[in-house]
N, C-alpha and C positions, 0 to 999 in steps of 0.2 A: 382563476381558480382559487379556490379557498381551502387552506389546508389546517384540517383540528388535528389535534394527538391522539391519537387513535385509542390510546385505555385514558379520555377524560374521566374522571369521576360524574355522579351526579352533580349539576349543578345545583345550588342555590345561592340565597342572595341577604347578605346582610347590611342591615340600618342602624347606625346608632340615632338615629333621629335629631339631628345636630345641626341642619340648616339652622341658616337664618331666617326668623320670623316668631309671630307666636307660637304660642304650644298648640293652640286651638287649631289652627292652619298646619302644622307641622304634624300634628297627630292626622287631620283627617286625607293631606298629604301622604302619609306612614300609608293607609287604608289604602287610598288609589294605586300605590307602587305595590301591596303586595297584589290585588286585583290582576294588573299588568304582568305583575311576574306568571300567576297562574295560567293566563292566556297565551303567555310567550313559552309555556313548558316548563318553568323551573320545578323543579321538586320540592324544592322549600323556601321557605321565609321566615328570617331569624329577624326577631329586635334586639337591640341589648339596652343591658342596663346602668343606667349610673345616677347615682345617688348625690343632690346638692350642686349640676350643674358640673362634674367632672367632666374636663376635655370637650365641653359646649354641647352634652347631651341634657336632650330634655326628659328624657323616657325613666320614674325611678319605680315605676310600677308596669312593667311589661306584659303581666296576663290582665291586666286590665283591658289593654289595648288588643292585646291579641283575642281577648274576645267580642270583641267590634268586629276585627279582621273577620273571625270566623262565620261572622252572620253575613261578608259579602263574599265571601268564595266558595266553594264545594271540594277541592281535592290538593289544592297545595300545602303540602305538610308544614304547620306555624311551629317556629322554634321560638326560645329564651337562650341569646348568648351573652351574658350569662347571666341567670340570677347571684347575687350573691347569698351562699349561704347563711354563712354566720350572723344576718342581718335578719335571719328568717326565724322563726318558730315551727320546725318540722312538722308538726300536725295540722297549722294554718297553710303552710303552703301546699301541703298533698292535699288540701278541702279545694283551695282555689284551683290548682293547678287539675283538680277532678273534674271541676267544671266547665272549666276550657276543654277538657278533652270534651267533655258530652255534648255541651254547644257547635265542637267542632268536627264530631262523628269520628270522634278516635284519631286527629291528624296532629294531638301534640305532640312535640319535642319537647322535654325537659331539661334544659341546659343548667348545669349549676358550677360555682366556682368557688375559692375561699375569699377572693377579694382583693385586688391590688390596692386599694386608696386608701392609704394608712387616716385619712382625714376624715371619710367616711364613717373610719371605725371605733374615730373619736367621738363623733357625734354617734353614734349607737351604745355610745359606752361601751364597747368593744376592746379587748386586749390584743390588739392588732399583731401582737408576734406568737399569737393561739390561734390564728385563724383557721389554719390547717388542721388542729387539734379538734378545735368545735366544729368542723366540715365534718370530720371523723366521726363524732356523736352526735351528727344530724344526721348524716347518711342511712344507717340501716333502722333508722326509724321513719322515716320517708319512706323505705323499700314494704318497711313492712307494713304501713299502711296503706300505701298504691296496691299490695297484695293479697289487698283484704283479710290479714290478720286481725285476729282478736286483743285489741289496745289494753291499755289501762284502765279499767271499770268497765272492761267487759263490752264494749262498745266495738264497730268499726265503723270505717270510711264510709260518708254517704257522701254525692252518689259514690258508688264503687265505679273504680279504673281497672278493671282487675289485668289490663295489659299495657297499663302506664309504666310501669316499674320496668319495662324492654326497650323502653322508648327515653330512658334517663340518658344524660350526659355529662361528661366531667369536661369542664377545662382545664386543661394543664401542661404543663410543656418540661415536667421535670420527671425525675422517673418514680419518686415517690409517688405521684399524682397517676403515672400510667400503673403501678403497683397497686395502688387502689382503685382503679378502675377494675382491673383485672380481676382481681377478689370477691366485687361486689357487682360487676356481669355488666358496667356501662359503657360506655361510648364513649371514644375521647375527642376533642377538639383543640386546636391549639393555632394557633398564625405565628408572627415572626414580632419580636420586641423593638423594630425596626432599624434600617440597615447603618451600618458606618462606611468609613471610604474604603472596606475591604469589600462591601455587598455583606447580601444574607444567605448565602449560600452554606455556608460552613455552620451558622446556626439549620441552618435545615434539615441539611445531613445529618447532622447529632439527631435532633427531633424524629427521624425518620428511622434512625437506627432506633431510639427509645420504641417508635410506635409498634417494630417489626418485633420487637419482645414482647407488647402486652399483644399482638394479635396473637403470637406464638402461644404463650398461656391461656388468651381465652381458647384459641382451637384444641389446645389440649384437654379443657375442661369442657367440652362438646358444645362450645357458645359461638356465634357468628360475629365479628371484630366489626366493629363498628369505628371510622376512623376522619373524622371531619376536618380541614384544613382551610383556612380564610385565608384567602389574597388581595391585597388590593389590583382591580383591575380597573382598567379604564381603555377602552378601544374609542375610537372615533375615527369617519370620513368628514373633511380630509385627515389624513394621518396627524397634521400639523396641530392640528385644534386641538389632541389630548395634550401636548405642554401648556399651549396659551391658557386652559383653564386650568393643569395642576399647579403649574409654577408660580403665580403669583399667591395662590391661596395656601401655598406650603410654607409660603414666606415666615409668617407668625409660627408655626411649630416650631419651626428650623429656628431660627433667632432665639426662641423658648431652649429649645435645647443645646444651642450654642451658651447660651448664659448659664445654665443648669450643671455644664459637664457634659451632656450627653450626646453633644456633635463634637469635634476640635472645632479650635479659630479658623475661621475660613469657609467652612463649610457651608453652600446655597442649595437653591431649590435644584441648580444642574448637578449638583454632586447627587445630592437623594434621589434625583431620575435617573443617575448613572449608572451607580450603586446598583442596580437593576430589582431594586424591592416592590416596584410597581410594574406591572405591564402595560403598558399602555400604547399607543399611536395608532397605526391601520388593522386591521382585524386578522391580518395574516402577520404582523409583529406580535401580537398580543398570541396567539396560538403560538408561534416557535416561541415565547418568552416561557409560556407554559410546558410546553414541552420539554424542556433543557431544565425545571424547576426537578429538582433533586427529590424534595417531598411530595409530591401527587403521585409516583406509580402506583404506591402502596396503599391508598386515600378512598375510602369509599365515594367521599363526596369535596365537592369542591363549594367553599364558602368564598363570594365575591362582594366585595365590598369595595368606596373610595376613601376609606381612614386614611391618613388625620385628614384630607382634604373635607370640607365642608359643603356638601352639592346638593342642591332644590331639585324638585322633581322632572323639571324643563331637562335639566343636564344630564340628569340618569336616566332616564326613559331612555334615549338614543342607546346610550350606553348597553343598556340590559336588552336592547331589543339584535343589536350587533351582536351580544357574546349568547344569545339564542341562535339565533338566526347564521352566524358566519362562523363565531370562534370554537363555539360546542354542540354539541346534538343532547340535549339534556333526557334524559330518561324517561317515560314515561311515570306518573305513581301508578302503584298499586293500589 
């Protein structure tokens, strides 16, 4: 018998498109896996973004690809996690971002963030410690063109989204970030900055205490809390085979963040799988891993990914067809 948690969130499923291989292969790759999800039930399918080859992504233009995606699916709702703002020109992105919606029959998700890659924001000629500031004076211009307001020269949004602006998202995992979410009516998103040898639990809880204030505000303000969390999961039969593929490929992170500061001395791929920031092994390990996860009760939807591990389409398909099929009952769309 197979036991889910019984309030899973919606599923979906995030790519940073970071196999090995070309971009050519890797994008059309990206296409097949969101395909699959739609079939298996997921409710969405997020890309994200990274700019100059950050953390071995290839993707630095994501509604491009998502509107490929859109022409082979019909109802799995495409996300962006996350665009980065500050990178953007708020009137160019609500143009693109209008287009994907129409292409894709109203099923975007508009994921946005201010940006972690301080290198990124060098090459943008970006003041990387404004980020947050210029997310701020992008935001409700973005809003107000998704809302088909009247612009500057008297112009609006063609085509019009007039129900994109519902459909927006913030990343964030600080409470500035759930403050402005809450203000400006969006959705928040957030995963874990990954675990040390205490686990990530205690960062969870914070997060999950943050998120239960901005839902609290937007229900006061007669808005529905929109509430996304990324995990990395990984189920596999036999149970055995999720280390043999995470652990050798975590190796290079871990070594990365051993030298950086960001593990202590000692630290391996057993300590990271311990730390319990991954779920992984047989499909009924992976459901009690979720279950006991401090941050899902409150979580409209659950975002599954295998960050920082590096996995081709062979290895994920099993994976996303196990945590359809055995570890979650994903939702219907609407």
């Amino acid at each position: 018998m197979h036991h889910r948690p019984r309030s899973l969130p919606r599923l979906g499923w995030i790519t940073h498109v970071s196999a090995d291989g070309p971009p050519r292969s890797l994008y059309r790759e990206t296409i097949e896996l969101a395909v699959a999800a739609e079939e298996l039930g997921f409710h969405s399918f997020w890309v994200a973004q990274h700019h100059f080859g950050a953390h071995g992504g290839t993707l630095p233009s994501p509604l491009v690809l998502l509107a490929a995606i859109a022409e082979h699916t019909t109802r799995i709702r495409l996300g962006t996690a996350v665009v980065v703002g500050p990178a953007e020109n708020a009137l160019r992105l609500a143009e693109d971002a209008a287009v994907v919606d129409a292409l894709s029959g109203g099923r975007l998700e508009l994921g946005l963030g201010a940006g972690a890659d301080a290198t990124a924001s060098r090459a943008f000629g970006l003041d990387h410690e404004r980020r947050h500031d210029v997310l701020d004076g992008l935001l409700p211009v973005l809003l107000d063109a998704l809302d088909g307001r009247e612009l500057p020269g008297g112009v609006r949004l063609t085509p019009p989204a007039p129900e994109l602006s519902e459909r927006v998202w913030l990343g964030t995992g600080s409470a500035a970030g759930m403050d402005r979410a809450a203000r400006l009516g969006l959705g928040v998103m957030y995963g874990r900055r990954g675990p040390g040898p205490d686990g990530p639990h205690a960062q969870d809880t914070e997060y999950a205490r943050l998120a239960d204030g901005y839902r609290g505000r937007m229900e006061a303000a007669g808005r529905t809390a929109r509430i996304a969390v990324s995990r990395p999961v990984f189920p596999s039969e036999p149970a055995e085979l999720a280390r043999a593929v995470l652990a050798p490929r975590l190796r290079d992170w871990i070594d990365d963040g051993v030298r950086t500061g960001r593990y202590p001395d000692g630290f391996d791929p057993d300590a990271y799988l311990a730390a319990g920031a991954f779920a992984y092994g047989a499909p009924d390990q992976v459901a009690a891993a979720l279950a006991r996860d401090p941050g899902l009760p409150g979580a409209t939807d659950l975002l599954c990914h295998t960050q920082p591990v590096r996995l081709g389409l062979r290895l994920v398909l099993p994976a996303m067809e196990l945590i359809a099929r055995q570890v979650g009952r994903p939702r219907t769309p609407a």
